[in-house]
N, C-alpha and C positions, 0 to 999 in steps of 0.2 A: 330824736331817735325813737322815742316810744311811740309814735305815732306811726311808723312802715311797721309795726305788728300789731296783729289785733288780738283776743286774748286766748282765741285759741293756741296761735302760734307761741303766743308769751307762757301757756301753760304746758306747750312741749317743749319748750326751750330751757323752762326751769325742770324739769324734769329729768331732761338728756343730762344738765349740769350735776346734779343731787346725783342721780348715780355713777356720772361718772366721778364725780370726786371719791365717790365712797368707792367705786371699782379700780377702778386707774386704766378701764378696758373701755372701747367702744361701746355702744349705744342702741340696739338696733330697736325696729318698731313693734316689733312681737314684745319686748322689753318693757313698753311702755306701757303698752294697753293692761300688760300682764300685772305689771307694779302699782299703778297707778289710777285705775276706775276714771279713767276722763270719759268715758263711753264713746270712744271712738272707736273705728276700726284700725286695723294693723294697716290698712292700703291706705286709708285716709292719712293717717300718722306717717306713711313714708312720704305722702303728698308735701306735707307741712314742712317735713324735713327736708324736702329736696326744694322745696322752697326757700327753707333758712341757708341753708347751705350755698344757694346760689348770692342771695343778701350778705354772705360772708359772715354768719352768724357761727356756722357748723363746718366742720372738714369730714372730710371721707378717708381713712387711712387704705393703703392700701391693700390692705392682708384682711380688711375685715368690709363686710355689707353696714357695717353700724356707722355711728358717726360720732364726733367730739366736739365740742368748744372750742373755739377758737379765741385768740386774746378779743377780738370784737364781742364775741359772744358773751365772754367773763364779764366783759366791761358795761354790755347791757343788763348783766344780770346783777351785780352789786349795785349799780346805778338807779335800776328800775324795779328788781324783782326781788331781791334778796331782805330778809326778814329777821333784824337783830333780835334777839332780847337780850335785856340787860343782865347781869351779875344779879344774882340774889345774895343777901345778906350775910348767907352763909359761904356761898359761894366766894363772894369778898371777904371773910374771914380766913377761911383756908386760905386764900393766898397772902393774907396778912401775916397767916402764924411760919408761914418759913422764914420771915425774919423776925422773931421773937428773940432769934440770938445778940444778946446784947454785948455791947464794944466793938461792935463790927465800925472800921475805919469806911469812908463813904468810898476809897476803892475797891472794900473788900464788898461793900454792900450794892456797887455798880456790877461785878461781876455776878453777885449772887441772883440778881435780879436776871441777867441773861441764863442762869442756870435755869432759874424759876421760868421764867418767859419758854425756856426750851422744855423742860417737863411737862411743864401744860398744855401748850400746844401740838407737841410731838412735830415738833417742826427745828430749827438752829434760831437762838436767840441773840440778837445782838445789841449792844448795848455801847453808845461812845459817851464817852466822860467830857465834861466842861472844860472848855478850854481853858489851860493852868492861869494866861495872864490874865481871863477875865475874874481871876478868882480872889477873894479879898485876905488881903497877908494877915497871915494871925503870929506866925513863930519860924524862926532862920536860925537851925545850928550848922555851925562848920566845925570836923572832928579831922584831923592832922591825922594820917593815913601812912603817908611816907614823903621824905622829903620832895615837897614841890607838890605834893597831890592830898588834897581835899575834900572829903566828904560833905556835899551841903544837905541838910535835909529841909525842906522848905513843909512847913503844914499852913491851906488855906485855914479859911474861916468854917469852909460847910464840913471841913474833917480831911478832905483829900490831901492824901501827903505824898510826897514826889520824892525822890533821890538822886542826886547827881553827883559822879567824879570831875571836880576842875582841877587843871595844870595852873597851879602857880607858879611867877615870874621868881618869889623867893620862898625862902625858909621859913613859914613862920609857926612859930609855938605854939601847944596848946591855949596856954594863957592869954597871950596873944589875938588868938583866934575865937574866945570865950567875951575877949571884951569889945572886938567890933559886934558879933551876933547878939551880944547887950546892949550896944549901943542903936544896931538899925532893929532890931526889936522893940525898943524904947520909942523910936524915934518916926520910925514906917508901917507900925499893926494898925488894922483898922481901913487900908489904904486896900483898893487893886492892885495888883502886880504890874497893870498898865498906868496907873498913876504913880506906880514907882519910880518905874522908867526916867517918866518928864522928867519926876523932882531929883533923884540919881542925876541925870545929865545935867539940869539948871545949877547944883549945889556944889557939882565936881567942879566947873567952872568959877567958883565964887573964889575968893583971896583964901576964908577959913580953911577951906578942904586940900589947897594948897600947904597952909601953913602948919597946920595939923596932920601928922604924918598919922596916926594913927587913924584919923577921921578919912583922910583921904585915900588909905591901903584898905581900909572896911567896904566906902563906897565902889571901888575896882573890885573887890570881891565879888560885892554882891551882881554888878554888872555882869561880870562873869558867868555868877552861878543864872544870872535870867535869861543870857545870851540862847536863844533856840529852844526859849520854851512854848513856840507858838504851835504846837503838834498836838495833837489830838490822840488820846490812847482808844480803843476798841480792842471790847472785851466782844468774843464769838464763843457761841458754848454749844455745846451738842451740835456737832458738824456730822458726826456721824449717823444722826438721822437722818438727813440729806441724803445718804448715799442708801438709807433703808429703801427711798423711794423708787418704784420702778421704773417713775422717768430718766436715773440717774445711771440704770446697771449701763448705757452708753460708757465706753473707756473717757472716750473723748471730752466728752461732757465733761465726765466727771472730773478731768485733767483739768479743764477751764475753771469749774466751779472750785477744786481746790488751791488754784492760781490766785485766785479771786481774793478768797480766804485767808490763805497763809500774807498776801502782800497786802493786803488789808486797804492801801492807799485809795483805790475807785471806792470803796465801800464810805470809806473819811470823806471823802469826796460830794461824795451821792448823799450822806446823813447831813454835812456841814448845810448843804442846798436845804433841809425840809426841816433845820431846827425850827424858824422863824414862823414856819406856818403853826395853825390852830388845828386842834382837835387832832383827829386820826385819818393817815394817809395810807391810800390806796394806789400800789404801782403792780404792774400787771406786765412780765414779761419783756418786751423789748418798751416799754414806756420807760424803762431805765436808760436805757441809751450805752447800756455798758454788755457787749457780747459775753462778757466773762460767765456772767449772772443767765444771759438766754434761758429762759423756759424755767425763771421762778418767779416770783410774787414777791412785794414786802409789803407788809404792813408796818407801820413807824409810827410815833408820837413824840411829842418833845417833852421834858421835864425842865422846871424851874427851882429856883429857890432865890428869897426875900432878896439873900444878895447880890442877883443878877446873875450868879450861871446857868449855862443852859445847856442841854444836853440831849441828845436822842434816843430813843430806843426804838427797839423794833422785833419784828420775825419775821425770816425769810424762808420759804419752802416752797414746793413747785406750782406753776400758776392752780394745778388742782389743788388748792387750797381748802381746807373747810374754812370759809371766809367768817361765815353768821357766828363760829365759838371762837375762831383766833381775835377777829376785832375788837370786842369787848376786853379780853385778856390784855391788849396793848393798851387799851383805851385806860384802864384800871390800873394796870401796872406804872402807867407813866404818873399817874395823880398819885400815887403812892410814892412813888421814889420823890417827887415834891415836895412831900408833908415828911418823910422822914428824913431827908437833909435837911431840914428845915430843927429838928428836934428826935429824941429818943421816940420810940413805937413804943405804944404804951397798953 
C-alpha cells in the first residue's frame, strides 16, 4: 500500500489526519499550507488531495470544500505513517500511582484500570475480566440465606471474587454447609475451576460419594454453584465521553452506540476474539464487523497472569482517535494489570 503514495502525498495525508483529529472538522488546502510549511501551494495541495481522495484515502463531506480520512486513510496512516513514542518514566509512574490503593480485590482493580484507561485517554475505557473457570480455586464459602437458597462466594487464586444465589433441593444448616466448603476447600484449592469440573463429575460417580451423604450433598453443591460460570464480566467506564464527541451529537448513532454498551454481549464477543493475540491491536471502524460500534476505533491489549488467566482491555472512541497517545496508554496499562495480579504494587 505504501508504495501508490509518494512522499508528498504521504506528507499531505499525515497532515489532513493530525488536524482533523484535533478539529473534528474538514480539512481544506489553504489549511495545510497555512499549518504546516510543506512549501507547497494551496492549488498544488488540492491537486494531491483530489488525488488521495479518488485512491479512497480522503472523503469530501458534503457541506464543506475540505476533506477527512477515511477508514483507508486511518489505516494507512497507523500502518505507515504514524509515530509512537514511548511512556517516559514518569509518565509510567503517574499511571502507576492510581493504583497505590491498597486491598483493592482484582475486580475492584479491573474496573479501576477502565476508569484509568478512560481519564487518560479521554476516550471510554473497557476492561473484561478472566474467564471465572479458567481461574485457579483458592476458597468456596456457602452462607444459608433462607430455606433452600444459598450464598456461594467462590474467591480464585489472582483475588477475583464472584457471588452467586443457588436454589437448593433441601434444607440445609449452617453447620452443615461450613463442613462441605471445608471439605472441597481442603480437597479442590490449587485446582482451575475447569479441572474442577472433570474431578466433580469422575468422584460423583465413584461408590464413596454415593456412600457418604455428606460428601456427596457438598459435591452437587458445588456443581451447582459452577453451573454458568462460563461468562465473561465487562467493566465500561466513562461512556459519557463518547457522547462529548461531535461524531456522536447524531440521535441515532448515539442510540446504537448505547445499545452496544448497556448489552455489552458483541463487545464480550469482539474482546473474547483478540485476547489470544500479542502486543496492541488496532481496529478502525467497520474492521469490527459490529454496526453497533460504526464510526469508532478500539484499541485493545490482552493481560495475563502466571496462572493462566487472561483478559483484555482496551479504549474505544471515534475512528478520529489521537491514535500515537492512546496506543502507548493500552500498551502500558495491559503490562501493568499483569504484574499487579500477579502481586501487591509496590
Amino acid at each position: 500500500m505504501s508504495t501508490a503514495l509518494n512522499e508528498r502525498s504521504r506528507k499531505i495525508l499525515e497532515a489532513i489526519i493530525e488536524d482533523h483529529i484535533a478539529s473534528a472538522e474538514p480539512v481544506g488546502s489553504r489549511a495545510i499550507t497555512r499549518r504546516h510549511g510543506l512549501g507547497l501551494s494551496p492549488a498544488t495541495v488540492r491537486n494531491v488531495m483530489s488525488d488521495l481522495e479518488e485512491m479512497g484515502y480522503l472523503a469530501a463531506p458534503h457541506t464543506s470544500a475540505g476533506r477527512i480520512p477515511t477508514e483507508k486513510g486511518y489505516r494507512f496512516y497507523i500502518d505507515s505513517l504514524l509515530r509512537i513514542r514511548a511512556l517516559s518514566p514518569q509518565q509510567k509512574e503517574r499511571i502507576r500511582r492510581y493504583y497505590r490503593r491498597r486491598g483493592l480485590r482484582a475486580d475492584e482493580l479491573l474496573r479501576e484500570a477502565g476508569r484509568v484507561l478512560s481519564n487518560l485517554s479521554h476516550y471510554t475505557g473497557i476492561v473484561m475480566a478472566p474467564q471465572f473457570t479458567t481461574s485457579v480455586f483458592r476458597h468456596i464459602e456457602f452462607v444459608r440465606l433462607s430455606q433452600g437458597r444459598i450464598l456461594v462466594i467462590f474467591v480464585a487464586e489472582n483475588g477475583l471474587v464472584q457471588n452467586k444465589i443457588i436454589e437448593s433441593g433441601e434444607d440445609l444448616n449452617q453447620h452443615d454447609l461450613e463442613q462441605m466448603h471445608n471439605y472441597l476447600n481442603r480437597t479442590y484449592a490449587g485446582l482451575s475451576l475447569a479441572e474442577v469440573k472433570k474431578r466433580l463429575l469422575r468422584e460423583m460417580s465413584q461408590d464413596k460419594a454415593q456412600y457418604d451423604r455428606l460428601l456427596g450433598r457438598s459435591m452437587r453443591l458445588f456443581q451447582a454453584a459452577l453451573k454458568g460460570e462460563e461468562s465473561r464480566e465487562l467493566f465500561i467506564e466513562g461512556f459519557s465521553r463518547m457522547l462529548e464527541q461531535p461524531e456522536f451529537s447524531d440521535l441515532e448513532r448515539m442510540k446504537r452506540l448505547f445499545k452496544a454498551f448497556e448489552q455489552k454481549s458483541l463487545l464480550v464477543e469482539f474482546l473474547d476474539k483478540c485476547q489470544n493475540s500479542q502486543g496492541v491491536q488496532i481496529f478502525i471502524g467497520s474492521e469490527t464487523d459490529y454496526r453497533d460500534i460504526e464510526g469508532c476505533s478500539l484499541i485493545t491489549a490482552s493481560y495475563s497472569s502466571a496462572g493462566g488467566t487472561i483478559g483484555t482491555l482496551g479504549v474505544i472512541g471515534p475512528t478520529r482517535m489521537a491514535y500515537s497517545q492512546v496506543i502507548p496508554i493500552v500498551d502500558y496499562t495491559a503490562q501493568l494489570m499483569s504484574q499487579l495480579l500477579e502481586s501487591d504494587l509496590e
